[in-house]
C-alpha positions as CSV (number, residue, x, y, z in Angstrom):
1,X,63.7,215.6,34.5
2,X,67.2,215.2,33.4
3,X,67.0,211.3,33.3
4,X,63.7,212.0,30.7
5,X,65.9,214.6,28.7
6,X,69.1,212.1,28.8
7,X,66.8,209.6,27.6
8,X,64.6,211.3,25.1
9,X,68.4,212.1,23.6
10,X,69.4,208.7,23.2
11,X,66.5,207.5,21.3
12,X,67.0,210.9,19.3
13,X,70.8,209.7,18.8
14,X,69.9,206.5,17.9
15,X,67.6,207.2,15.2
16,X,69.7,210.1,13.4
17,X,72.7,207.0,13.1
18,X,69.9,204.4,12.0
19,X,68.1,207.0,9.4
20,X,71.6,208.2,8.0
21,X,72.2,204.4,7.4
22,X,69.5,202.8,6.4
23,X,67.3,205.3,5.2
24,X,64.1,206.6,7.0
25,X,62.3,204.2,5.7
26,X,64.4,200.6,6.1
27,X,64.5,201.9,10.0
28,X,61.3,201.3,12.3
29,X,60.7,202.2,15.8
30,X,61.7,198.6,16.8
31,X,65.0,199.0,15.0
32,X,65.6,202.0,17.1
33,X,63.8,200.3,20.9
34,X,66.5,197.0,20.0
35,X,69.5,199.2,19.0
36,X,68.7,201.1,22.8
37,X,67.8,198.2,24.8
38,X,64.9,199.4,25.6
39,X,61.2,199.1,24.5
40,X,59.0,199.8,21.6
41,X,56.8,201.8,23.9
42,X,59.9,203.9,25.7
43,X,60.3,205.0,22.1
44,X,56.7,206.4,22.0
45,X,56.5,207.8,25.5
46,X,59.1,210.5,24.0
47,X,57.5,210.6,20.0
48,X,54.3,210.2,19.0
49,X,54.9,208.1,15.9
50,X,58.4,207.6,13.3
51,X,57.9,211.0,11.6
52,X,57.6,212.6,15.0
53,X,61.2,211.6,15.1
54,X,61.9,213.3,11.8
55,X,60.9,216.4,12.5
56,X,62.6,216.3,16.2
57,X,66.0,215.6,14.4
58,X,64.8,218.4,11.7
59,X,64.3,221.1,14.4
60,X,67.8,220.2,16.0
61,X,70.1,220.1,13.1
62,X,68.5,221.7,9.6
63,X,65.8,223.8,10.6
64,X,68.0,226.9,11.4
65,X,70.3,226.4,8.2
66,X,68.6,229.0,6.2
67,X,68.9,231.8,8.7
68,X,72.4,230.8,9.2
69,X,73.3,231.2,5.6
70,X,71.1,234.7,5.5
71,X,73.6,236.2,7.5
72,X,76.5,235.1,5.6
73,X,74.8,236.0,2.4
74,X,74.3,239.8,3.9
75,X,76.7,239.9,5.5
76,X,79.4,242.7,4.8
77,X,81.8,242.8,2.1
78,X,82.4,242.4,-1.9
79,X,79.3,240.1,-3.5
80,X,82.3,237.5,-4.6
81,X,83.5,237.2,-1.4
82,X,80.3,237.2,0.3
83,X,79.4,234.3,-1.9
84,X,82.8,232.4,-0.9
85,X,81.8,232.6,2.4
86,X,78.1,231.8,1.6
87,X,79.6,228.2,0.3
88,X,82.2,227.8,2.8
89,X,79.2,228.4,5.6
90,X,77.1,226.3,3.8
91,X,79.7,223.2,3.8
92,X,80.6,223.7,7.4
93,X,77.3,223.3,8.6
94,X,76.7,220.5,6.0
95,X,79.7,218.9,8.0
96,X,78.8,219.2,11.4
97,X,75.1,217.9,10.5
98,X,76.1,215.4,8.1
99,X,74.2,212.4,9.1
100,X,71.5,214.4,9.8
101,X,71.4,216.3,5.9
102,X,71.3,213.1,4.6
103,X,68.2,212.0,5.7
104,X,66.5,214.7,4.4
105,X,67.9,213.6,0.7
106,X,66.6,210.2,1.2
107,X,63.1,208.9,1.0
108,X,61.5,212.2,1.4
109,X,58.4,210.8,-0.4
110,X,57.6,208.0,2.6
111,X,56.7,211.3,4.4
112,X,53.3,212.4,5.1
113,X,51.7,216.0,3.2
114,X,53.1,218.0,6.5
115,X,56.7,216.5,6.8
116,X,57.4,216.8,2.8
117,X,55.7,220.5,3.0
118,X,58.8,221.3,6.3
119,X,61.4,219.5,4.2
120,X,60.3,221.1,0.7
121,X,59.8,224.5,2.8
122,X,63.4,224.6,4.1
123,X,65.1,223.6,0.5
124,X,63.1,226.5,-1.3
125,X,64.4,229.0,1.1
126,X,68.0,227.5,0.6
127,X,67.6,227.5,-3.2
128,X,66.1,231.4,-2.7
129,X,68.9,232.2,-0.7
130,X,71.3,231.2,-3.7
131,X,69.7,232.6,-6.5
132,X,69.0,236.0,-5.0
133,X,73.1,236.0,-4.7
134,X,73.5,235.1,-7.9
135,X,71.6,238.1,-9.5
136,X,73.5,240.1,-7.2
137,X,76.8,238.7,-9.0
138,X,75.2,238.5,-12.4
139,X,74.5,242.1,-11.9
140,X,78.0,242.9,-11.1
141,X,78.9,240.8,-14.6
142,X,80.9,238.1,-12.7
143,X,78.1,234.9,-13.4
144,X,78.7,233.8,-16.9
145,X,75.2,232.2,-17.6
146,X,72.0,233.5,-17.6
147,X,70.0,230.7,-16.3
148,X,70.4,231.6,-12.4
149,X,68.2,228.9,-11.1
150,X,69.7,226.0,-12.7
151,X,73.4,227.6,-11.5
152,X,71.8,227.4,-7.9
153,X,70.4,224.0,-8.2
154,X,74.0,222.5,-9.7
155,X,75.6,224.2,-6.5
156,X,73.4,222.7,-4.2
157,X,73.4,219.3,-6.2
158,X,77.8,219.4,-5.6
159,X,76.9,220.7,-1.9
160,X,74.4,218.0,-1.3
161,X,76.6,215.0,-2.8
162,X,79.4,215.9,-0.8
163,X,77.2,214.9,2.3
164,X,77.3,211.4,0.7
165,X,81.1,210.6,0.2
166,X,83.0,212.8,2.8
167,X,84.8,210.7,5.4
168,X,86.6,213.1,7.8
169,X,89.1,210.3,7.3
170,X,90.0,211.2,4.0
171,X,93.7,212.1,2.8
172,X,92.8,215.9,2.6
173,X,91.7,218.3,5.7
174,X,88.2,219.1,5.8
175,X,89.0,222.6,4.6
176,X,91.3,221.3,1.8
177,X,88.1,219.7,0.8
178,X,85.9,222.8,0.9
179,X,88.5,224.7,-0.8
180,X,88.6,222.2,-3.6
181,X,84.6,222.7,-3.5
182,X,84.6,225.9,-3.7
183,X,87.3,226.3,-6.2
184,X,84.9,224.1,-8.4
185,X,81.7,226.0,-7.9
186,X,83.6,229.6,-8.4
187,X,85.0,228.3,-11.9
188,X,82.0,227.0,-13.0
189,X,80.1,229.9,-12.5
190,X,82.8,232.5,-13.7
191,X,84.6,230.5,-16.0
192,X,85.1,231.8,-19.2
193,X,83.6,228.7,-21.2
194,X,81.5,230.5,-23.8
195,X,79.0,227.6,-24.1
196,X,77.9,229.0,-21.1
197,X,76.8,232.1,-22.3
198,X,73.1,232.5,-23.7
């Protein structure tokens, strides 16, 4: 039983580092059997097909994000600094599921109606997550524009870049990073530019 679990990890493995690379759809099940030494049908034996796969690596990394950031979001505290820690939680997880995130940015329309319905399903409650948080703040006169949902959508848009160049690497700490994020979002959504205002 733990040989089939070990196993059914590896090919799991595999195909969250081929799929972050090449995209979900310049990786087939053979690319993943060849990169495992093993064969095509050892693959299947633990998914049905290539989108079975998707939503395996779905329900291990992403699936859970939105509940995660729920609890930040009412959490205890000032709204500002509840939204702080919103982003900050948001990045964090972003980090320790980066390869995985990115798949989900990338070729979501090679999916079939029920994997784009998960994927779409998960974003909205992200997005609905931000934007109640963002009345709160508006209602607290601390969100300079009045167009909330296109606010949320430019976070998440920084947020979901960021998955695409950060190299842990890098000449500044991951937290540096998030800080500088942050620090970004924050002014652009209390900043006292009056073009903002409608």
């Amino acid at each position: 039983m733990a040989e089939n679990s070990n196993r059914r990890d590896e090919v799991l493995e595999t195909a969250i580092d081929l799929f972050s690379q090449r995209g979900y759809a310049g990786t087939s099940i053979r690319d993943i059997a060849k990169a495992i030494n093993r064969s095509v049908s050892n693959v299947y034996h633990y998914f049905e097909n290539k989108e079975d796969l998707w939503l395996a690596i779905l329900e291990y990394s992403v699936k859970g994000l939105p509940d995660k950031l729920r609890n930040v979001a009412h959490g205890d505290g000032e709204p500002l600094d509840r939204f702080r820690r919103l982003l900050k939680a948001h990045l964090e997880a972003s980090v320790l599921h980066q390869r995985e995130s990115k798949i989900f940015f990338i070729d979501e329309e090679r999916l079939s109606p029920k994997g784009k319905e998960i994927n779409r399903r998960i974003q909205k409650e992200i997005l609905d997550i931000y934007v109640e948080q963002l009345r709160i703040l508006q209602s607290h006169g601390l969100v300079k524009t009045k167009n909330i949902k296109v606010l949320a959508f430019n976070m998440l848009g920084t947020i979901n870049w960021y998955l695409r160049w950060y190299h842990a690497r890098g000449g500044m700490s991951e937290e540096e990073v998030h800080e500088e994020i942050i620090a970004f979002v924050l002014y652009g959504m209390c900043g006292s530019d009056s073009s903002n205002d409608t």
